[in-house]
C-alpha positions as CSV (number, residue, x, y, z in Angstrom):
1,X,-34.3,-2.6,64.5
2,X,-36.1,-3.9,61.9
3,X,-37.3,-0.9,60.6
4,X,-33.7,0.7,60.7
5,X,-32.7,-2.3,58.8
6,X,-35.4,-1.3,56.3
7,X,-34.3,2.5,56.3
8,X,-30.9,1.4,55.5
9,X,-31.7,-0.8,52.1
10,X,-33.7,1.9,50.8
11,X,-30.4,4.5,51.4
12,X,-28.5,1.8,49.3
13,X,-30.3,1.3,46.7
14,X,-31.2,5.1,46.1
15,X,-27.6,5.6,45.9
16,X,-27.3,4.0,42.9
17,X,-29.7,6.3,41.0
18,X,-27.4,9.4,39.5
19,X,-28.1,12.4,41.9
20,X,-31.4,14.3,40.8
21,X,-33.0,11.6,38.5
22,X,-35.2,9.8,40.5
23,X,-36.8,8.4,36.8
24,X,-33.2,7.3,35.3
25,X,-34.0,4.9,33.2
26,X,-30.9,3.4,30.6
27,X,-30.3,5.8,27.2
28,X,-31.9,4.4,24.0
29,X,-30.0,2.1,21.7
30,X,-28.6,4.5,19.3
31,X,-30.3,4.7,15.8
32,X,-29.5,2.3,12.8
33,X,-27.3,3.6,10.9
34,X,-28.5,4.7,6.8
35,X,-28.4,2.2,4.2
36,X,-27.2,4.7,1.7
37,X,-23.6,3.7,1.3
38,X,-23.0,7.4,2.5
39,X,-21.2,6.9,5.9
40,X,-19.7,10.0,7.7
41,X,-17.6,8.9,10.5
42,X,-13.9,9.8,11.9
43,X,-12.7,6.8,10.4
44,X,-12.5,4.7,7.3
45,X,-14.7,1.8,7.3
46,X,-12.6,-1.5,7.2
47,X,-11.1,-2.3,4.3
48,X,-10.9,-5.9,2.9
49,X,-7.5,-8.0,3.7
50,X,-4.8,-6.3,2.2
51,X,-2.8,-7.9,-0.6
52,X,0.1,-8.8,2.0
53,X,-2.0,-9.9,4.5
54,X,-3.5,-12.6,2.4
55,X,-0.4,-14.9,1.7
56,X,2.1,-15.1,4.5
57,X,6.0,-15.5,3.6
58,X,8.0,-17.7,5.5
59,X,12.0,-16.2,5.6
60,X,13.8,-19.0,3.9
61,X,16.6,-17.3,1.6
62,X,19.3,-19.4,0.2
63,X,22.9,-18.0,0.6
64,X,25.2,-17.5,-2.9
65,X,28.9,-17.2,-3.1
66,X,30.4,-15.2,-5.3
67,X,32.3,-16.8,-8.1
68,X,32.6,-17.0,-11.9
69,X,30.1,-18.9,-13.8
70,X,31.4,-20.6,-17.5
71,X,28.3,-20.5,-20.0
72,X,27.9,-24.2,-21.2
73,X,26.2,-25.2,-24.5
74,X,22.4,-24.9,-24.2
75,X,22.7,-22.7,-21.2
76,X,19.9,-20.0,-21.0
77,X,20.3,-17.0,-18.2
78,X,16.9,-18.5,-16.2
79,X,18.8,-21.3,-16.0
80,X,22.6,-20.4,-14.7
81,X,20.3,-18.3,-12.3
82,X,18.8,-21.9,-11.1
83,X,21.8,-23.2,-11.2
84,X,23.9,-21.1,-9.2
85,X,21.0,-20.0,-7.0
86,X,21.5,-16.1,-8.2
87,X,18.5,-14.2,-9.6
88,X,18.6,-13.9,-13.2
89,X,18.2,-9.7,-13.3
90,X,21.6,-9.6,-10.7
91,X,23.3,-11.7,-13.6
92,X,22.5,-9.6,-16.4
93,X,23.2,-6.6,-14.6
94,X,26.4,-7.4,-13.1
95,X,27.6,-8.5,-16.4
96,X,26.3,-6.0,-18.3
97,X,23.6,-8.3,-20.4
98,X,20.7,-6.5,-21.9
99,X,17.3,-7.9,-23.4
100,X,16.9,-10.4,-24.9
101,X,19.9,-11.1,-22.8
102,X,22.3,-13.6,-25.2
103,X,24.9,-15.4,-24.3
104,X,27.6,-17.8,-25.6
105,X,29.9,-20.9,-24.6
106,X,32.8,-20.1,-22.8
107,X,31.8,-16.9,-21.7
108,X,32.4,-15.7,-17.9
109,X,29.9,-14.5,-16.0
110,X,30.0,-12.5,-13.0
111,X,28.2,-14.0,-10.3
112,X,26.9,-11.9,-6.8
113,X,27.1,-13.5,-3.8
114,X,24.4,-12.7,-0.7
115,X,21.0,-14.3,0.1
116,X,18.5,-15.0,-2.2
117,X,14.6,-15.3,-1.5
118,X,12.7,-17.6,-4.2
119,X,8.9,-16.1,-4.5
120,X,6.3,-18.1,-4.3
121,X,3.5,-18.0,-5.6
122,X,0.7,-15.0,-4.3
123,X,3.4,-13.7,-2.4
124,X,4.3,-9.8,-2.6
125,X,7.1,-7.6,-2.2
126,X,5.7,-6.1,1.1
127,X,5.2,-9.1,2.3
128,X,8.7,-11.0,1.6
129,X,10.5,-7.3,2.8
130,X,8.2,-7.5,6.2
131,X,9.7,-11.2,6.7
132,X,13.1,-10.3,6.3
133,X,12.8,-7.2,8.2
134,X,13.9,-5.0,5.5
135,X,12.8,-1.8,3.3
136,X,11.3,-2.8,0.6
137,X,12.5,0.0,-1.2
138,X,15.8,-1.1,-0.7
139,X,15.0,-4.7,-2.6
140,X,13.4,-2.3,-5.3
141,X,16.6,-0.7,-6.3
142,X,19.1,-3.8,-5.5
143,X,17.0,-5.6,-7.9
144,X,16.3,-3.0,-10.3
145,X,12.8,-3.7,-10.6
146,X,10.3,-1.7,-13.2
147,X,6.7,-1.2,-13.9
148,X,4.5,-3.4,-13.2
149,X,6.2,-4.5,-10.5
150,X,4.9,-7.6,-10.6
151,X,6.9,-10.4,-9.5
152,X,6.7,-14.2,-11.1
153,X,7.1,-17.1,-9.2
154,X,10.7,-18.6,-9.1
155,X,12.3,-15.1,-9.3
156,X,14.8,-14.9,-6.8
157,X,15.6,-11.6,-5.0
158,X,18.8,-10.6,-3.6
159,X,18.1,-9.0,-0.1
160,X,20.1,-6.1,1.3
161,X,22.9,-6.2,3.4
162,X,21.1,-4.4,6.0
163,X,18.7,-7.1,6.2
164,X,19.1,-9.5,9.4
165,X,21.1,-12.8,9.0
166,X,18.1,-14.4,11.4
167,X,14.9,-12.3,10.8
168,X,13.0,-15.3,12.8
169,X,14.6,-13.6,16.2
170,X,12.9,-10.8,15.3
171,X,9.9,-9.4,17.8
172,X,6.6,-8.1,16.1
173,X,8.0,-4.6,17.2
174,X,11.8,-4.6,15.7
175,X,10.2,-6.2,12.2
176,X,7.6,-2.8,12.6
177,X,10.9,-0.4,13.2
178,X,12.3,-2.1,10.2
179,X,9.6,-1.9,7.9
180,X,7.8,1.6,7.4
181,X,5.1,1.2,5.0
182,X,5.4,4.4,2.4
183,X,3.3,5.0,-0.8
184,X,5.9,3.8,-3.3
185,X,5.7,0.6,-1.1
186,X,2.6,-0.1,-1.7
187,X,3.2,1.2,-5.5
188,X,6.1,-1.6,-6.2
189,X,5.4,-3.9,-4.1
190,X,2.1,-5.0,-3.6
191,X,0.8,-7.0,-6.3
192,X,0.6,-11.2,-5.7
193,X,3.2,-13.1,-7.5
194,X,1.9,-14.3,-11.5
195,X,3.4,-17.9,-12.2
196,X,5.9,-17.3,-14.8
197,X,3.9,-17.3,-18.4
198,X,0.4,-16.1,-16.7
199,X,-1.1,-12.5,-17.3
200,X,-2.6,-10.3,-15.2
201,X,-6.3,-9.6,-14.0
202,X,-8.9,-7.4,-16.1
203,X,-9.8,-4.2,-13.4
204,X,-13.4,-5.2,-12.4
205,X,-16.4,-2.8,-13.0
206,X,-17.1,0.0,-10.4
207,X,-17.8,-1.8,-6.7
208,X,-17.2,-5.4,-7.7
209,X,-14.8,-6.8,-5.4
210,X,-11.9,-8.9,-6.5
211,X,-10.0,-10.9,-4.2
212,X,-6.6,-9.6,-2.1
213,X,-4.6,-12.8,-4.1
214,X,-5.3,-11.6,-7.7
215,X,-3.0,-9.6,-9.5
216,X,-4.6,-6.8,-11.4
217,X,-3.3,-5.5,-14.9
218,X,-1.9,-1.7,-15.0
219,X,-3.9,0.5,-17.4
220,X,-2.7,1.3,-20.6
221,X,-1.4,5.0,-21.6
222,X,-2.5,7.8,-20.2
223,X,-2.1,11.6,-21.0
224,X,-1.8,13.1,-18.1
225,X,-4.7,15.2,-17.7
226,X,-6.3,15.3,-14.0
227,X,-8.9,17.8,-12.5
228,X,-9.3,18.7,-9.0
229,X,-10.7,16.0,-6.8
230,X,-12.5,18.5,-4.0
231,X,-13.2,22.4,-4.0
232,X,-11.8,23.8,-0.9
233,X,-8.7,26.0,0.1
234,X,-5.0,24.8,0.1
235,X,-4.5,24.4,3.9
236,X,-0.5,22.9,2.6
237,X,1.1,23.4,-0.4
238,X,3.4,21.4,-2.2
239,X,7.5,21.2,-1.7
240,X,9.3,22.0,1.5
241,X,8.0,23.3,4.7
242,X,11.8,23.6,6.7
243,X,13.0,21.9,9.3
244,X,13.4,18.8,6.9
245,X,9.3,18.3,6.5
246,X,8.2,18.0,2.9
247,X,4.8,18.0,1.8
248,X,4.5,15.5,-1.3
249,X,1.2,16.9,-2.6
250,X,-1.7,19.2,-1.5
251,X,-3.8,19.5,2.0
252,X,-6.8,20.8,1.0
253,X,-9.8,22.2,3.5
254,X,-13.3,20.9,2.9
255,X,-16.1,20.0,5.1
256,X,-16.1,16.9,6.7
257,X,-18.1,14.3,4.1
258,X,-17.3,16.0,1.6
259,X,-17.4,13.6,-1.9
260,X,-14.0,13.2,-2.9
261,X,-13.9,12.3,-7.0
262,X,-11.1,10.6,-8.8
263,X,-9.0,12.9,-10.6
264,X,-8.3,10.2,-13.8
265,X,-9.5,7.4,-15.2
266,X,-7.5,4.3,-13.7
267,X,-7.7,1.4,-11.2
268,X,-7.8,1.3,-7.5
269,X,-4.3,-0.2,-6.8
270,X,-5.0,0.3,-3.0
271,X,-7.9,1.6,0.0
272,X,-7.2,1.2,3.5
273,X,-5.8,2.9,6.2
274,X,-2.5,1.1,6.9
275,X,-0.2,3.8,6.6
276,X,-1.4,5.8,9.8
277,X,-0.6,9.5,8.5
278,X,-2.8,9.5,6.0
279,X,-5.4,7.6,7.9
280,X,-8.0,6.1,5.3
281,X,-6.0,6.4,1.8
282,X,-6.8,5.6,-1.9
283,X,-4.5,5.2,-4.7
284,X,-5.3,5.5,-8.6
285,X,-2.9,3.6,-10.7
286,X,-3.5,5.5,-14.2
287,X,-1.1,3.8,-16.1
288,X,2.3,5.6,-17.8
289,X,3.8,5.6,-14.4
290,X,1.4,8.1,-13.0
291,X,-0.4,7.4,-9.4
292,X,-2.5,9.7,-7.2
293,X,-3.3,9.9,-3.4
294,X,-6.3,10.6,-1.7
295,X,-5.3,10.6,2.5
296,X,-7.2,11.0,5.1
297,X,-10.6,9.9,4.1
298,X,-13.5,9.0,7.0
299,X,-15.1,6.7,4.2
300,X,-13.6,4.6,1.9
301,X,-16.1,3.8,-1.2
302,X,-14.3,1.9,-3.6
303,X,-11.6,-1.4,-3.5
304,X,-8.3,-2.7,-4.9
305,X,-9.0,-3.6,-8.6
306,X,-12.4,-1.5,-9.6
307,X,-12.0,0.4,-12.6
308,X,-13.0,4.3,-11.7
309,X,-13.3,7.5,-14.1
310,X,-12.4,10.9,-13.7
311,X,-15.0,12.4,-11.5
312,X,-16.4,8.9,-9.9
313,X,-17.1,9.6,-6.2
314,X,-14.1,7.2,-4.6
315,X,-14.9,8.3,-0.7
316,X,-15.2,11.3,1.9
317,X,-13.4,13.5,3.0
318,X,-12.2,14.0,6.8
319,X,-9.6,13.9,9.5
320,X,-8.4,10.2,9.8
321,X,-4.7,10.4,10.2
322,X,-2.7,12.7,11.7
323,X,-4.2,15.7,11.0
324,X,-7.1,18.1,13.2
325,X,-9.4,19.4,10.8
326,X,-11.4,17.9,7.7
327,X,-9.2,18.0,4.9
328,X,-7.9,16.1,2.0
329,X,-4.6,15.3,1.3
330,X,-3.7,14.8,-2.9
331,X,-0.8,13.6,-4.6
332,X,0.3,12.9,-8.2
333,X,3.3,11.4,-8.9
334,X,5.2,10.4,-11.8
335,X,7.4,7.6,-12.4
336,X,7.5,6.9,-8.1
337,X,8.6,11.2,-7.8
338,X,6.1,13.2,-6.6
339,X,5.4,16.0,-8.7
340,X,3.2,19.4,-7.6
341,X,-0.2,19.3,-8.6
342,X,-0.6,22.5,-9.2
343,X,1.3,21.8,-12.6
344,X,-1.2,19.4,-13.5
345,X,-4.5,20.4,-12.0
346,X,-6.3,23.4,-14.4
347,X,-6.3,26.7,-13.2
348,X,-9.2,27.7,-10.5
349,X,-10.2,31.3,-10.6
């Protein structure tokens, strides 16, 4: 018996050898990855804390009536917006005001009811839309907000209709279904909050990192001129593809890795991968309204606020995102409207 006993602790442990390798022994650690900052991969390498991620909003809006307001003597329009709890841009637009916006005793203003949200400081537009539960673009166009798009603390923003009268009942899902995070988002509505008075950040030099709560000045004038940011075919043009799919730049087909160059001088307004189409994603803010897109990037060399030139190797090209082949999706748009590369980009033969 013993030696049946024996027989059968043998059987056991054999059995936990794969079949036919009586010499398994565990694979090799896999080997260290390059230093070079050169990265191929079939996904973008994490991205620092997005601007808003770093300074949570807490939904606190203030409700207004609507009513008439009666100027008073020494009344300015920042303050009949404190003092009735309206934001001062609703005022002048709902009566018609224009910079530098005077008015005089006695005179009636128009005031719009609805909830107000005061920002605070470091806060962004994503962020406060997020907390409400609403579209951001939607607070863009109630508000009628321009370039920069750079809030100030104290400005108070009139939330949409749409937007719910508790958002704090709200699960982590419904605020997601309410809140689909878009280019132009990210366009208007992520810069931190300036105190009112304060100026905006220099762009840093190339790969100096500036922190996700400093707002970063938009470049001065630019002509217009781009050049192609990869050398591969068009796998998607620009415009309509039916079935109510649009395409608001190029797909183009290059070889996984392959450098992917700015197209302008500008500053990196964004890199991530938080809008899941694209996968990893860079945007160029070159100044006169104009913006471009680089999507679906497997490595992501550059962060928000560096200062890049045409040409400067930004990341590489692959399939992150929703696509399944290598490629790189670029846009150009003007003014928040995408416009067709093609028009812009110089002729290839």
């Amino acid at each position: 018996m013993r030696h049946i006993a024996i027989l059968i602790l043998l059987l056991a442990v054999s059995a936990c050898i794969p079949p036919g390798r009586a010499d398994y022994t565990p694979p090799p650690p896999p080997p260290e990855l390059p230093t070079d900052p050169v990265v191929y991969g079939t996904a973008p390498e994490q991205a620092p804390l997005s601007t808003w991620q770093a300074s949570p909003v807490t939904a606190n809006a203030q409700r207004v009536e609507s009513g008439t307001y009666i100027v008073q003597p020494g009344d300015t329009l920042r303050g009949i917006a404190n003092k009735t709890g309206a934001g001062s841009q609703i005022i002048a637009s709902a009566n018609g005001l224009v910079e530098p916006y005077v008015i005089h005793p006695g005179q009636r203003l128009k005031i719009t009811g609805g909830r107000y949200h005061a920002v605070k400081s470091g806060e962004t537009g994503i962020a406060i839309a997020r907390a409400y539960g609403a579209p951001w673009r939607e607070v863009v166009t109630l508000n009628e907000l321009e370039e920069p798009y750079i809030l100030r603390v104290g400005q108070k923003l009139l939330l949409p209709s749409s937007a719910p009268s508790d958002p704090t009942r709200l699960s982590i899902e419904q605020r997601a279904a309410a809140f689909d995070l878009e280019i132009d988002d990210i366009v208007t509505g992520s810069q931190p909050a300036l105190a009112d008075g304060a100026a905006a950040g220099e762009a840093s030099d190339w790969r100096k990192a500036i922190t996700p709560n400093t707002t970063i000045a938009t470049p001065a004038g630019f002509s217009g001129r781009f050049q192609w940011p990869v050398n591969g075919r068009i796998i998607s043009s620009f415009g309509s593809k039916g079935g109510g799919k649009v395409n608001d730049g190029l797909n183009i087909g290059v070889p996984r890795g392959t450098p992917i160059r700015a197209s302008a001088d500008g500053v990196i307004a964004y890199s991530g991968d938080e809008i899941g189409v694209f996968g990893g994603l860079i945007l160029i803010n070159h100044g006169s309204g104009w913006v471009t897109a680089y999507g679906h990037a497997d490595k992501l060399n550059v962060t928000r606020g560096q200062n890049v030139k045409a040409g400067d190797i930004i990341g590489l090209a692959g399939e992150s995102g929703y696509v399944q082949e290598p490629q790189l999706h670029f846009e150009i748009r003007k003014d928040r409207k995408p416009v067709d590369p093609n028009i812009h980009l110089p002729k290839r033969g």
